[in-house]
LUMVEXNU-441936 format. One record per residue (C-alpha): x, y, z negated; residue in one letter; residue number from 1. Coordinates in steps of 0.25 Angstrom, whole numbers. Layout:
N
  east north    up rest  nr
     X     Y     Z    A NUM
...
***
This chain:
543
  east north    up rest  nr
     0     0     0    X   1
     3    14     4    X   2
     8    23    -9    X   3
     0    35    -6    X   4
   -15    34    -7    X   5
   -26    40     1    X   6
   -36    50    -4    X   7
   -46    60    -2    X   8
   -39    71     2    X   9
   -30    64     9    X  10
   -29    71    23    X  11
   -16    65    30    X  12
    -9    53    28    X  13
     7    53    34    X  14
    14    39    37    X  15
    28    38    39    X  16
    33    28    48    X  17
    41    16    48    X  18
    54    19    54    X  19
    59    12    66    X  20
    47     5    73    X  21
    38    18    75    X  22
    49    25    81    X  23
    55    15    90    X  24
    44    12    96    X  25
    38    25   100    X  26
    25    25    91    X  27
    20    41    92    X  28
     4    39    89    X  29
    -1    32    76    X  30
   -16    30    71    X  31
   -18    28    54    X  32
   -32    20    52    X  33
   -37    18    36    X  34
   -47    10    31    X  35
   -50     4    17    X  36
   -55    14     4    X  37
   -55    25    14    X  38
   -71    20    15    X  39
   -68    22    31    X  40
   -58    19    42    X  41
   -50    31    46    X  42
   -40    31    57    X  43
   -30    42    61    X  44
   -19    45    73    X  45
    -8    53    72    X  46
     5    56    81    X  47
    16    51    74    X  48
    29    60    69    X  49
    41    53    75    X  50
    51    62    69    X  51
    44    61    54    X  52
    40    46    57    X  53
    28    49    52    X  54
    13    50    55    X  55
     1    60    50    X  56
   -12    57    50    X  57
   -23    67    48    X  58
   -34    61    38    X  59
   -45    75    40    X  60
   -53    78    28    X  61
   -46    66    20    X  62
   -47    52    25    X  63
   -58    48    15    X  64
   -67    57    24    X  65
   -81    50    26    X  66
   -79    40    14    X  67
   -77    40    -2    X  68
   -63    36    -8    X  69
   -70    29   -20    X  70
   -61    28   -32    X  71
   -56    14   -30    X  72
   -52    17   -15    X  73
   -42     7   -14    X  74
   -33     7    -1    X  75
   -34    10    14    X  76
   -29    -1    24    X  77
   -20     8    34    X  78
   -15     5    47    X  79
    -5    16    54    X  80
    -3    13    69    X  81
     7    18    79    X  82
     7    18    94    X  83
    17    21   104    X  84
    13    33   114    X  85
    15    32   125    X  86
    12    16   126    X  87
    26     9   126    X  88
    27    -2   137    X  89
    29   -17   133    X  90
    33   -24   144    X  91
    26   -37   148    X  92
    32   -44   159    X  93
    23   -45   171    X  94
    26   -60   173    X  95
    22   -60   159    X  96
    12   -51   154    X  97
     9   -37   158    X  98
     5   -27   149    X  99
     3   -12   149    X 100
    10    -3   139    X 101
     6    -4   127    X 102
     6     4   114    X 103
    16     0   104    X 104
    11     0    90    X 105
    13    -1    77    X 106
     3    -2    64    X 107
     7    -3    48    X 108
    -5    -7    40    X 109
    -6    -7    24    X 110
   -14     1    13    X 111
   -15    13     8    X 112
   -22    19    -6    X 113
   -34    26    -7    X 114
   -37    33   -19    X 115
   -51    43   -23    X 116
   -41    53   -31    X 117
   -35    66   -26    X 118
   -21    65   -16    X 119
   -13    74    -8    X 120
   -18    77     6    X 121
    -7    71    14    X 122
    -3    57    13    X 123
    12    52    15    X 124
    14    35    18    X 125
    28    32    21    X 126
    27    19    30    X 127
    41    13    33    X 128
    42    -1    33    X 129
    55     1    24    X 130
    49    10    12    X 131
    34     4    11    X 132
    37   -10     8    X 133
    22   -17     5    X 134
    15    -4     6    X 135
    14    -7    20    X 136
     4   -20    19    X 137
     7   -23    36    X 138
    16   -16    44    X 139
    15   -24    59    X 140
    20   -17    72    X 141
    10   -19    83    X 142
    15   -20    97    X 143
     1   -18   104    X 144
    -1   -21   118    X 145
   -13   -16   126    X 146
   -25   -25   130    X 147
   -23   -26   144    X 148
   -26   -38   149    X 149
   -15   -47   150    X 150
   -16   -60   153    X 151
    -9   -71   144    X 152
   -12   -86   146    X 153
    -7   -99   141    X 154
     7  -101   145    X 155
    11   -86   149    X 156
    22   -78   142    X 157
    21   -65   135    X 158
    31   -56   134    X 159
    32   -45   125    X 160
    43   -35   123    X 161
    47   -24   114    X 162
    56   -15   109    X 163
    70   -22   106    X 164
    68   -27    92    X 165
    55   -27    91    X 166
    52   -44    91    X 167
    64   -46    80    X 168
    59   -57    69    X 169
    50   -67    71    X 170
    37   -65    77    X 171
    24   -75    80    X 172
    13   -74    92    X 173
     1   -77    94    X 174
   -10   -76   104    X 175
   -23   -72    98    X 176
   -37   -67   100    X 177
   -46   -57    94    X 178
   -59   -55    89    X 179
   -69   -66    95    X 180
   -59   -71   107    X 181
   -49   -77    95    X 182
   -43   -90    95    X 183
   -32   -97    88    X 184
   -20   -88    89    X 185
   -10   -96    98    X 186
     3   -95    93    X 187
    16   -90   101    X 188
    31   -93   101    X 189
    36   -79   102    X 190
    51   -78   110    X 191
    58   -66   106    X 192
    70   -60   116    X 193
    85   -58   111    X 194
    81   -43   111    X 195
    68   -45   102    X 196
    60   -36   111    X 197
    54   -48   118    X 198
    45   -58   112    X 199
    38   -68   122    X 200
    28   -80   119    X 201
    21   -89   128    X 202
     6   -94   128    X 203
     5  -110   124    X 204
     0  -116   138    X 205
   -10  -124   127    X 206
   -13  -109   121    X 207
   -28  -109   118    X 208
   -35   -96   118    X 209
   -51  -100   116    X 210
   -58   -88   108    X 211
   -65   -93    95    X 212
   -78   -89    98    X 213
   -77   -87   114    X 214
   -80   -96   125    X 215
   -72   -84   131    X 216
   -58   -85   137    X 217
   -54   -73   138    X 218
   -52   -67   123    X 219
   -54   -52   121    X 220
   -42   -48   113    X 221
   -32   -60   114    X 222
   -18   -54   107    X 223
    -3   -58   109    X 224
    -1   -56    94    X 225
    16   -56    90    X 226
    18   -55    75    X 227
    32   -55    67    X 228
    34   -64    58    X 229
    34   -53    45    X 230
    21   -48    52    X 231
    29   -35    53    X 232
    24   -33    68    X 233
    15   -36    76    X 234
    13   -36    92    X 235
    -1   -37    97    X 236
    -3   -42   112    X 237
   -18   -41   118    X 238
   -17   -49   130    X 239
   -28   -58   136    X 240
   -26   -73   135    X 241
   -34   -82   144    X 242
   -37   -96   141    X 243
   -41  -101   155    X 244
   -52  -110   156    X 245
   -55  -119   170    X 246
   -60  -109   181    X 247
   -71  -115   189    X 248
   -69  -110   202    X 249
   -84  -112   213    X 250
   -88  -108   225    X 251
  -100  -101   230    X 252
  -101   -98   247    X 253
  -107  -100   258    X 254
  -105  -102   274    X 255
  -106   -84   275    X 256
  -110   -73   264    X 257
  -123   -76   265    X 258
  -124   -91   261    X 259
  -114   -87   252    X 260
  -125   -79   245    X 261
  -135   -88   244    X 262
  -124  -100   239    X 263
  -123   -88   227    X 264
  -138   -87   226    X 265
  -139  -103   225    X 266
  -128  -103   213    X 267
  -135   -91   205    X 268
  -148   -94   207    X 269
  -150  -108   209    X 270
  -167  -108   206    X 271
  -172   -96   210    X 272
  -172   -81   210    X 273
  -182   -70   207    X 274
  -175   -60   216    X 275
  -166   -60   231    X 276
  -159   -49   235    X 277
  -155   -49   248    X 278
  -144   -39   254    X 279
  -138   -42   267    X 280
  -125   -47   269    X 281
  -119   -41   279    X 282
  -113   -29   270    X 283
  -110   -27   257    X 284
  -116   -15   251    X 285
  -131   -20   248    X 286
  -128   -32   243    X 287
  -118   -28   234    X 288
  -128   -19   227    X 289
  -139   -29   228    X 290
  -132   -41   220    X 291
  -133   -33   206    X 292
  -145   -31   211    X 293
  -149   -45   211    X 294
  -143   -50   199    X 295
  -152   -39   190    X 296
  -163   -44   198    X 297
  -159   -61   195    X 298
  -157   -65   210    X 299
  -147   -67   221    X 300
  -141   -59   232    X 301
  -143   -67   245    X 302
  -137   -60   257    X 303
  -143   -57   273    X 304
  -139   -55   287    X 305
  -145   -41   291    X 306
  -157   -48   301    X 307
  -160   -61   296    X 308
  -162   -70   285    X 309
  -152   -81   284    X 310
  -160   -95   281    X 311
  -151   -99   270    X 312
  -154   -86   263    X 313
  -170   -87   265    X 314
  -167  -100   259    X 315
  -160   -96   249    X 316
  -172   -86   245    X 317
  -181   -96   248    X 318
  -174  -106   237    X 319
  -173   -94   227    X 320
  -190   -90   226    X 321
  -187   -76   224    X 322
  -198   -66   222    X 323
  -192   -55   227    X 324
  -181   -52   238    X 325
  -174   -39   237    X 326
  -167   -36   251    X 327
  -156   -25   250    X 328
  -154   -15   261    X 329
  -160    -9   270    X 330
  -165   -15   286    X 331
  -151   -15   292    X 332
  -144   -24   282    X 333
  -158   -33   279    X 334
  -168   -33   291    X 335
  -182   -32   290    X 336
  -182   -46   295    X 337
  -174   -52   286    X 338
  -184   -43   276    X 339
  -194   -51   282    X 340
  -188   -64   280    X 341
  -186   -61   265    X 342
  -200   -57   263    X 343
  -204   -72   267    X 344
  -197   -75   255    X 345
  -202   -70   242    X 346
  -214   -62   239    X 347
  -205   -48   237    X 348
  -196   -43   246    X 349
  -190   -28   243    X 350
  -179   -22   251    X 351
  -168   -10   243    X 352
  -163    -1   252    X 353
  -154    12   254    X 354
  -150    21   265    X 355
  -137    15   260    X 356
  -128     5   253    X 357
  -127    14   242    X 358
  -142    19   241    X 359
  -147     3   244    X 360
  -138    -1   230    X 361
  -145    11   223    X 362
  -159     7   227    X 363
  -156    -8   224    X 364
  -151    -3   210    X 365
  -165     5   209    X 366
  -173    -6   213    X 367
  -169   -17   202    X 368
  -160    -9   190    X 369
  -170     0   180    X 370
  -156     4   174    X 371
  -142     2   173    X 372
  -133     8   162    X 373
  -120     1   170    X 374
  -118     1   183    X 375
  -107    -3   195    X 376
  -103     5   206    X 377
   -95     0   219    X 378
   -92     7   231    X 379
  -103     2   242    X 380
   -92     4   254    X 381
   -85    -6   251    X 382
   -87   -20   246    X 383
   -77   -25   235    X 384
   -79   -18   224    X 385
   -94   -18   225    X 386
   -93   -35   225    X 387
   -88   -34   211    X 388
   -95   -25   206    X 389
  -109   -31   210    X 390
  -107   -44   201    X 391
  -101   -35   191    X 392
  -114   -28   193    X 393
  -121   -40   191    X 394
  -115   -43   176    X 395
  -119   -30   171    X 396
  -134   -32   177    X 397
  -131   -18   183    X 398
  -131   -12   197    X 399
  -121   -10   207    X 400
  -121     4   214    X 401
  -113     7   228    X 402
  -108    20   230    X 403
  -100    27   239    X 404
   -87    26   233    X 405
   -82    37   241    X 406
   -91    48   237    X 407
   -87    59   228    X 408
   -99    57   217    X 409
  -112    45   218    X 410
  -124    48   225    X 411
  -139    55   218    X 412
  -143    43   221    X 413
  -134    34   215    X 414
  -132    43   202    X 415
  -149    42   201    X 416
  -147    28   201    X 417
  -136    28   191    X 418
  -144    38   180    X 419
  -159    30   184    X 420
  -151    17   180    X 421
  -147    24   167    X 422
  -132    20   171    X 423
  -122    24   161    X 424
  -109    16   164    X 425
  -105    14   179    X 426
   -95     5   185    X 427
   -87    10   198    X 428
   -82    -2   204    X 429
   -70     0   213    X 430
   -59    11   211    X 431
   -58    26   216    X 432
   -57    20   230    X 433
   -70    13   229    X 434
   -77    24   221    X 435
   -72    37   220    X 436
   -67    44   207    X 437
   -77    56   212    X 438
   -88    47   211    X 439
   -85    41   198    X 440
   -85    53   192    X 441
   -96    57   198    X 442
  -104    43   191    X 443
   -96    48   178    X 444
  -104    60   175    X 445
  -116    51   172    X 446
  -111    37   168    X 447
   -99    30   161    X 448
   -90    26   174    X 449
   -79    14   173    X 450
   -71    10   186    X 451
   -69    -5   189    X 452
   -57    -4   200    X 453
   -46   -13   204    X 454
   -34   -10   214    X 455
   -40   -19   224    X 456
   -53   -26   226    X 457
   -51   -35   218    X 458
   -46   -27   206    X 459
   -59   -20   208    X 460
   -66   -34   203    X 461
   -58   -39   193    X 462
   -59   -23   187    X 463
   -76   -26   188    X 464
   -73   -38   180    X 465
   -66   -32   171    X 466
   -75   -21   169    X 467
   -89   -28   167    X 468
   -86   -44   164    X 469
   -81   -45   150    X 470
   -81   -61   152    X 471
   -85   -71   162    X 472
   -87   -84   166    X 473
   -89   -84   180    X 474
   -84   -75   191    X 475
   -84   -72   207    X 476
   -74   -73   216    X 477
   -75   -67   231    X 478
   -69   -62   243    X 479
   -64   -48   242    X 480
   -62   -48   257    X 481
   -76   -47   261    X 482
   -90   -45   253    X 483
   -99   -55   258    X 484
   -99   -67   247    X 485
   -99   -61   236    X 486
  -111   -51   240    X 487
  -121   -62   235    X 488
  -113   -64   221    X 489
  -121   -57   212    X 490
  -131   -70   216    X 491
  -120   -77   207    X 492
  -116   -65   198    X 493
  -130   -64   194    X 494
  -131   -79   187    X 495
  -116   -82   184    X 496
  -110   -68   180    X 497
   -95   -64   183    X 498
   -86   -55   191    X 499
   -85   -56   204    X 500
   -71   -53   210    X 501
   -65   -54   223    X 502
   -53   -60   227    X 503
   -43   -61   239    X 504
   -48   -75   247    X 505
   -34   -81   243    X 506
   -33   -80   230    X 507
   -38   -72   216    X 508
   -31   -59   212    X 509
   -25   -60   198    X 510
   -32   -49   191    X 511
   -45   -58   197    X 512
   -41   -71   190    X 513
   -35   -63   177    X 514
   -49   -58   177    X 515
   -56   -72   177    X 516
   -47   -77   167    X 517
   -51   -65   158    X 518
   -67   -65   159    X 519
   -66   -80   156    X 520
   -69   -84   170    X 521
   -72   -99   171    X 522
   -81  -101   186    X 523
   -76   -93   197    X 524
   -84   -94   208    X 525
   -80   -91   221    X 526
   -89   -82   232    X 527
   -86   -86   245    X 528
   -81   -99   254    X 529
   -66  -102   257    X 530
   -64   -93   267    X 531
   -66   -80   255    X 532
   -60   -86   245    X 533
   -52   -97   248    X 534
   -43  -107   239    X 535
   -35   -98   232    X 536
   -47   -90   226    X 537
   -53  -104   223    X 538
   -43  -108   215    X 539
   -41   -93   208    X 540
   -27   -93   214    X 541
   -23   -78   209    X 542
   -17   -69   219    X 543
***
C-alpha cells in the first residue's frame, strides 16, 4: 500500500516513476483509473514530465466528488498506465505474423488509503520499483499489440521482438481466450534469441482452440499472452486463432445463367413459395436490386430472356404454386409477352418499374419495405460490388439502392426514399471510385455513413463480409468475371444466409479464404459450373 492517503480535498495526485523502463522506451502519455472507497470509479490522463520523471494528475473539485468518504474508507485499488506516442513498431515477420504498430505499455497496480479526515491538497507517491518495496501490490510491464486481425494457426510460429534486453529471465506463454470464446489455455515453449530481444514460440499441431460455451471457431478476443516468471511483466498479443474445421465445398449450376437460377431456386425453396420475382437476365441492374427484394418478401429470383418464357422456368413456377409474381423492369427487359405467360401462372402478377435502373431499385424498394433503418448502397454502373452487396443485403432484411456512383450528391428521389424508410445508417459498397466522396457526404448529412471497399473487386467483398456478417456458417463463391450466376443467389442467401464473395475462376484470394476461416465458415457453395470457377476454386486453393 501507498504511504499517502486519499482525502476529500485531495485535488492532485503526482507519481513519480520508476527509472529506467518508462524512459527507455518512450512512454509520454499516462492514464491513472481509481476504484474501491472512493464509492465510484474515477480515471484521469495526464502528459508525462520526462525531465521530472513524473506525472500529475488533475482530480477537480476533489476525487471524492459524487460520493461519501465514509469514516471506514478503507483503500482505493490503482492502476497507473503509460503509453508510447507516437506508437513504437514491433516487427513481425511477414513470413510469420504481420502486425501494425503497436503501443508500448506499461501498468503498475497496487493500493492506496483513503481516509474521511482533512489532507493536504496535493498528493505525492513515489513509485520506483527500487524504493517502494510491497507497496506496490503488481507491478507488470504490458507490451500491447493491436487487435488487427492476425491470423495464427496450429503449427505457425510467432515471433515477437523487442527492445535489446527486454526478454532476459525466464518467461511462459500461453494461448488463450477471453470472455465467452475461452478454452483451455494451451501452453507454449518460449525461444529467447542471444540478444534477449527476440522471444518465438510455435503452435502445437495438436493445439486445440474450441471456445467453452461456443460452437463458434472463431474466438473473439484469443490472446498471445507472454509472462515472466517473477510476473514482473507481461506482454499481451491479441491475435486470431483459427481452429479449422472440415469445409464442405457444393455445387450449384446450371447449362447458362438461367438454369442456374432456377437450380438455386430448387436448393432454397424445395416445396414452395408465396412469391416469384422475375428480373430479366440479360443485364444486371434490375436483378441486382430485386434479390433483397425477394428474400423480404420469402421467394426466389428466377431470371428471363427479354421475349420469351424459358420452359424450364415456367416450370419452375409451376412447381413452386406462387401466389404472386413480381416482374421487374420495364417492357424492354420483360416483354409483354412474357407478362402474358406469367399471368397464366399465379393468380397476381405486378410489374415494378422506373424510367431507369436506379429509379426501378427505388420503386422495388417502395413496393415491398414499410421501412429500413439500415440500408446498402452500390453503384448501378457496374456489377461487382453490387453482387456483394445484395446477399449482404439480404442478411440485414434491408434493401439494396443503385446510385450513380459518379454524381456529386443522391438524387430527391433516392433521398425520399431513404427518410420515407426511416434509414439511419447506410452502407456504401465500393470505394470512391464506385461512389464518389461527393455523394457520400451528401447521404451523411441525413444518415450514419460506413464505406465497405477493398483495393479490387474482391476486396470489395471480403470488406462487405467483414462489415455485416459477425459469423457464419455458409458462404457463396462466384465468378467476379461476369454477373450472371450469381444474379439469382439471394434464392439461396435468403434460406442458407452467408456472404457472397467472388473469386478469380482459378483459385481464391487470400483475404477471401482468411475471411471464411474467420466467420467459422463450414459449407461453401459454389455458383456456377467449371468453366467460372474451376478446380482450384473448388478446392479453395488461395491465390
Amino acid at each position: 500500500m501507498l504511504d499517502n492517503p486519499i482525502t476529500p480535498q485531495t485535488t492532485s495526485i503526482t507519481f513519480g516513476l520508476p527509472t529506467g523502463e518508462w524512459q527507455r522506451r518512450g512512454i509520454t502519455q499516462a492514464t491513472l483509473m481509481l476504484s474501491g472507497a472512493t464509492g465510484e470509479n474515477w480515471s484521469g490522463f495526464a502528459t508525462i514530465d520526462a525531465k521530472a520523471n513524473s506525472v500529475t494528475f488533475a482530480v477537480l473539485n476533489g476525487v471524492s466528488t459524487g460520493t461519501v468518504i465514509h469514516p471506514d474508507a478503507g483503500v482505493d485499488e490503482f492502476e497507473l498506465r503509460g503509453y508510447s506516442s507516437p506508437a513504437a513498431s514491433v516487427p513481425f515477420p511477414p513470413a510469420e505474423r504481420d502486425h501494425a504498430s503497436p503501443d508500448y505499455e506499461f501498468s503498475l497496480r497496487g493500493t492506496i488509503p483513503v481516509v474521511s479526515t482533512a489532507g493536504p491538497s496535493a498528493l505525492h507517491e513515489s513509485l520506483d520499483r527500487g524504493r517502494t518495496g510491497d507497496r506496490v501490490s503488481d507491478y507488470r510491464d504490458y507490451w500491447a499489440v493491436p487487435t488487427d486481425r492476425v491470423q495464427v494457426k496450429r503449427g505457425d510460429t510467432i515471433r515477437v521482438v523487442g527492445p535489446a534486453g527486454f526478454f532476459s529471465g525466464a518467461w511462459d506463454a500461453y494461448l488463450e481466450g477471453e470472455m465467452g470464446q475461452a478454452w483451455d489455455a494451451v501452453a507454449l515453449t518460449p525461444r529467447i534469441s542471444a540478444d534477449l530481444s527476440t522471444l518465438t514460440v510455435t503452435v502445437p499441431p495438436s493445439a486445440d482452440f474450441t471456445p467453452f460455451f461456443s460452437s463458434q471457431y472463431r474466438p473473439l478476443m484469443p490472446e498471445l499472452d507472454l509472462i515472466k516468471a517473477d510476473r514482473s511483466s507481461v506482454v499481451e498479443s491479441p491475435v486470431m486463432v483459427t481452429n479449422p474445421k472440415p469445409v464442405t465445398v457444393t455445387r450449384l449450376a446450371g447449362a447458362d445463367r438461367y438454369a442456374t437460377a432456377v437450380a438455386l431456386s430448387k436448393a432454397g425453396f424445395p416445396s414452395s413459395a408465396p412469391t416469384v420475382v422475375v428480373a430479366t437476365g440479360a443485364n444486371f441492374p434490375d436483378a441486382l436490386a430485386a434479390g433483397p427484394v425477394a428474400g423480404f418478401v420469402n421467394g426466389p429470383l428466377l431470371l428471363t430472356a427479354p421475349g420469351a418464357l424459358r420452359a424450364d422456368v415456367s416450370a419452375e413456377i409451376t412447381r413452386l404454386k406462387p401466389s404472386k409474381i413480381i416482374v421487374v423492369g420495364g417492357v424492354n427487359v420483360v416483354s409483354d409477352a412474357v407478362e402474358r405467360e406469367l399471368r397464366a401462372l399465379a393468380p397476381t402478377v405486378v410489374r415494378i418499374a422506373g424510367s431507369n435502373r436506379e429509379e426501378t431499385a427505388e420503386k422495388l424498394v417502395d413496393s415491398v419495405f414499410a421501412s429500413a433503418p439500415h440500408v446498402l448502397m452500390a453503384t448501378a454502373n457496374n456489377f461487382p460490388d453490387a453482387l456483394a452487396g445484395a446477399t449482404a443485403a439480404d442478411s440485414i432484411i434491408g434493401p439494396l439502392l443503385l446510385v450513380d456512383g459518379n454524381a456529386s450528391a443522391i438524387d430527391d428521389a433516392t433521398r425520399a426514399t431513404l427518410q420515407r424508410l426511416g434509414t439511419t445508417d447506410v452502407t456504401l459498397v465500393g470505394g470512391p471510385a464506385a461512389i464518389s466522396p461527393q455523394l457520400e457526404e451528401s447521404v451523411r448529412a441525413f444518415a450514419r455513413v460506413d464505406r465497405a471497399a477493398g483495393a479490387d473487386r474482391y476486396g470489395t467483398a471480403v470488406a462487405v463480409a467483414q462489415s455485416i456478417f459477425p459469423t457464419s456458417y455458409n458462404a457463396f463463391l462466384a465468378t467476379g468475371s461476369n454477373f450472371p450466376d450469381a444474379l439469382a443467389e439471394s434464392s439461396l442467401a435468403t434460406t442458407q444466409m452467408g456472404p457472397l464473395f467472388t473469386t478469380p475462376s482459378t483459385c481464391v484470394p487470400a483475404a477471401t479464404k482468411a475471411e471464411i476461416q474467420w466467420l467459422g465458415i463450414s459449407n461453401v457453395v459454389l455458383i456456377g459450373g467449371p468453366a467460372a470457377l474451376g478446380p482450384g476454386v473448388a478446392a479453395l486453393r488461395t491465390c
